[in-house]
N, C-alpha and C positions, 0 to 999 in steps of 0.2 A: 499470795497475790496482794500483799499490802501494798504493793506499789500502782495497782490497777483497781481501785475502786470502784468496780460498778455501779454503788450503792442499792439502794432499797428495791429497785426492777430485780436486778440483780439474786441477791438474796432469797427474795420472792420465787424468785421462778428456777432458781435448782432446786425448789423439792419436787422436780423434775420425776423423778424415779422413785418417790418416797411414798408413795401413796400408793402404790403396787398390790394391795390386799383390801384394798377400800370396795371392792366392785363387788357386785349381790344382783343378787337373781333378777335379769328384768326375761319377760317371755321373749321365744325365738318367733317374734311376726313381723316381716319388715315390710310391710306390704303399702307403708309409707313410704319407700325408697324403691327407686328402679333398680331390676335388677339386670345385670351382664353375665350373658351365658358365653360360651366357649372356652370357660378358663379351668385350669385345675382346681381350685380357689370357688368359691361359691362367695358371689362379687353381689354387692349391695352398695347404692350410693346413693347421696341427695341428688336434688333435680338439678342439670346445668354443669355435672361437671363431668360429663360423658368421656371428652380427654383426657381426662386427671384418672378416672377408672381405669380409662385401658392401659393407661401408660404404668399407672401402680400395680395391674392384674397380669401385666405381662413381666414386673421383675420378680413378682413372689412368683407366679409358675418357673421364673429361670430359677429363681432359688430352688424349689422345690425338685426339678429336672437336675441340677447341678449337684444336692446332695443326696438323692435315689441314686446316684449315680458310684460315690463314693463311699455313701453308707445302706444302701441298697433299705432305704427307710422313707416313708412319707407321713405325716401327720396330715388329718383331716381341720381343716382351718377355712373356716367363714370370713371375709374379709369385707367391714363396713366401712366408710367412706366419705364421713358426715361431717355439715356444716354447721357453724354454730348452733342454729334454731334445732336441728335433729341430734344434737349430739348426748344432749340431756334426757332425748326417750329413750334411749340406747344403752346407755355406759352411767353409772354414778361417779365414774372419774371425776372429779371436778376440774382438772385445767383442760380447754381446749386447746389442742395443738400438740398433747403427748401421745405419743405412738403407744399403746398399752395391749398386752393379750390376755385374756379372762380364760383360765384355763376352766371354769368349770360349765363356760358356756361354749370352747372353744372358739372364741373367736379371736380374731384382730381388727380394732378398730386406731382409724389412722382420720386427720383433719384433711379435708378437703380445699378450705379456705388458709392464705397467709392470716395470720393472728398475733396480740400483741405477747404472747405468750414467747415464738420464736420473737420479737423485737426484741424484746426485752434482752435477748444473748448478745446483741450487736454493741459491744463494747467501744466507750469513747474513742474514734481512731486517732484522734485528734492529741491522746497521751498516750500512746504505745509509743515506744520506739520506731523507726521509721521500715523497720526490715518486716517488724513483725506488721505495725499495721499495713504495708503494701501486701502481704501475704494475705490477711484477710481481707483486702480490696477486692483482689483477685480472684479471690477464693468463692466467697458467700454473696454474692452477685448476681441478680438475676438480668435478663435480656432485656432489660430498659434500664440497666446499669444503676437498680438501686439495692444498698442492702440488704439482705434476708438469709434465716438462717433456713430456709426452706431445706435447703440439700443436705442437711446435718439430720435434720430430725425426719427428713424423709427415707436415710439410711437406716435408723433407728428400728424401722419397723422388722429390718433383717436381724436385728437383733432381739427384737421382744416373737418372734416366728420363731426364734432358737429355743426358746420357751416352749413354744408349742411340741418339739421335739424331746425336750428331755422330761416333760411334764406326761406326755401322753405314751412315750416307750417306757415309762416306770424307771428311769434312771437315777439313779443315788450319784449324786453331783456331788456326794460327800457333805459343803458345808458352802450356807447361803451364799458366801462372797462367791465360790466355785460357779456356783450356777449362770451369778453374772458375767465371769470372765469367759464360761463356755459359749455362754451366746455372746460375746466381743470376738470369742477367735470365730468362732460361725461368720460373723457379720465382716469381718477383717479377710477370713480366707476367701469367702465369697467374691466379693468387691477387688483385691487382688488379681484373683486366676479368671475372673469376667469383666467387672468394670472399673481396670485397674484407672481411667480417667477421674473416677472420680476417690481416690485414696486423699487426693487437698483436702476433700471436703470434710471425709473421715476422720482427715488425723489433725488438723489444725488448730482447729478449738481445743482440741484437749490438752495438744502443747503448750498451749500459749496458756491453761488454766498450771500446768504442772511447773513450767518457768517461773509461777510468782511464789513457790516456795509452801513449804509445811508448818512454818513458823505459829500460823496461826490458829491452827486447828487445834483441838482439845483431843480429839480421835485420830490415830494415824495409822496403829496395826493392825495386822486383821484379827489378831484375839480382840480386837475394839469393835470391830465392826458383826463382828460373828457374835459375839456376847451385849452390841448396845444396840443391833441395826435399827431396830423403833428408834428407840432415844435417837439416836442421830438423825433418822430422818421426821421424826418429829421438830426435835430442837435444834437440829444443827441442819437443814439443807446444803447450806455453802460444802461444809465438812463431805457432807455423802457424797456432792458433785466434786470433788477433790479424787475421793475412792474411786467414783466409776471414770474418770478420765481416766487414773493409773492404769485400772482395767483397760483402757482400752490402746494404749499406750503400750504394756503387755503384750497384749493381744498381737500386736505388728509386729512387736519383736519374736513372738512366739510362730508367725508364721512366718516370717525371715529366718527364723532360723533351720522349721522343718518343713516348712513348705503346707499341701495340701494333708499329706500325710501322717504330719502331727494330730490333727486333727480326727484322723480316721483312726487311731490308734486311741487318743484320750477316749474317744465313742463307744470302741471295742472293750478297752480296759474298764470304763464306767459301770458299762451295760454287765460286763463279768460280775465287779466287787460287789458285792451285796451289802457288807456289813461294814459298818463304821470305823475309819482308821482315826486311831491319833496322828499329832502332825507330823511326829515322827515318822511313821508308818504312811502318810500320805505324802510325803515327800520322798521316802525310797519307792513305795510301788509309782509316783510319777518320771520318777528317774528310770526305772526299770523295764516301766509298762509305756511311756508315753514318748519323753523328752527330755534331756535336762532344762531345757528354758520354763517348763511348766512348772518341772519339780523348783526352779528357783524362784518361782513367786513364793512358795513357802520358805525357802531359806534366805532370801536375799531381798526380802521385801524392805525392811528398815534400814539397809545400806544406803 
């Protein structure tokens, strides 16, 4: 992305996903937050955003409905909903506005309010090329037609719920980069085969981060990323949000190419292998047991 400097917001704000282990024990009482019953999901929210709950607590139940359905699996997942001033009783996260799951509390918690955190992604349209930036005109837009990256990271949280999945069935995703790409094809095959509408909002941003190129990162394979993942999201945020667009980027192509299926096979095969494969050995049992699109993230990733 030399050609698109975001600058310092930028930079800032993809260590997006880098903080993923920072969370510690706060008690389960949320008795500061209303609660909404009728959902699968055990639904917490600040006060005022009664809309925003039910609209969030009815796609995780479709998610939830959707994959009981193909992987005859549900995870037990509490889902908070908080605004700034509640966000800090709740989660040691420190950026408001990322979608994050705490596997040892089980929950998902997701922002309630726009924040300058999603601002912050809304890159200069003003220096994109004109194709791309009418694509995110279009795209990341809400109903008084001002930008926001609302619908990006509001997808997200189908991706940190795929979490809740391979974390609570005891699944060996094999190797951390794996983990992330499983919940990319989750959150990719989801939003395809249900709210194939919003795939713009899915797949946009990460193109347009993957178009400006790998020239400038210090980290690019995934032996880099499996053996530095701290170090990179410590010192390199830009770097790690390079990785997980690839991932997600993947992802489409992997379910372009097998559809839902794919996905119920990597589940099946995951849930079987127990013991740790070299790449070698993770790249033929993913050819064998899954896909070869999967199996070529391991072979054809530095292509």
């Amino acid at each position: 992305m030399n050609s698109l400097n975001f600058g310092h917001r930028y930079k800032t704000t993809l260590h997006l996903c880098l903080i993923l282990f920072s969370i510690t024990g706060y008690a389960q009482n949320y008795s500061d937050l209303v609660a909404l019953d009728g959902y699968k999901t055990k639904v917490y929210f600040s006060s005022g955003n009664d809309e925003r709950a039910k609209t969030v607590a009815e796609r995780m139940d479709n998610v939830l409905e959707f994959y009981n359905k193909v992987i005859a699996y549900e995870p037990d997942v509490t889902l908070l909903i908080l605004n700034p001033s509640d966000w800090p009783k709740h989660t040691t996260f420190p950026v408001y506005g990322m979608p994050h799951y705490d596997d040892k509390r089980e929950i998902l918690i997701i922002a309630s309010d726009n924040n300058e955190f999603w601002d912050s992604f809304i890159p200069p349209i003003e220096q994109l090329p004109k194709e791309l930036a009418d694509k995110i005109s279009s795209t990341y837009v809400d109903e008084n037609g001002t930008l926001t990256m609302q619908a990006f990271f509001d997808l997200l949280a189908i991706h940190e719920i795929g979490h809740a999945y391979h974390f609570q069935a005891g699944i060996n995703v094999q190797r951390m980069w794996m983990g992330e790409l499983f919940c990319n094809i989750m959150l990719h095959t989801y939003i395809a085969e249900n709210e194939p509408e919003q795939l713009s909002a899915l797949t946009v941003f990460p193109q347009m981060v993957i178009a400006g190129g790998k020239k400038e990162y210090k980290y690019t394979s995934l032996t880099d990323i499996e053996e530095c993942y701290e170090e990179i999201g410590q010192k390199y945020p830009k770097n790690y949000g390079w990785y997980q667009c690839r991932w997600h980027s993947a992802a489409g192509s992997i379910y372009d190419a097998g559809g839902v299926d794919t996905f119920v096979k990597l589940w099946n095969a995951f849930s079987e292998q127990k013991e740790k494969l070299n790449d070698e050995e993770l790249a033929n049992f993913l050819s064998e047991n899954v896909h070869q699109s999967v199996a070529d993230i391991v072979l054809k990733w530095d292509e």
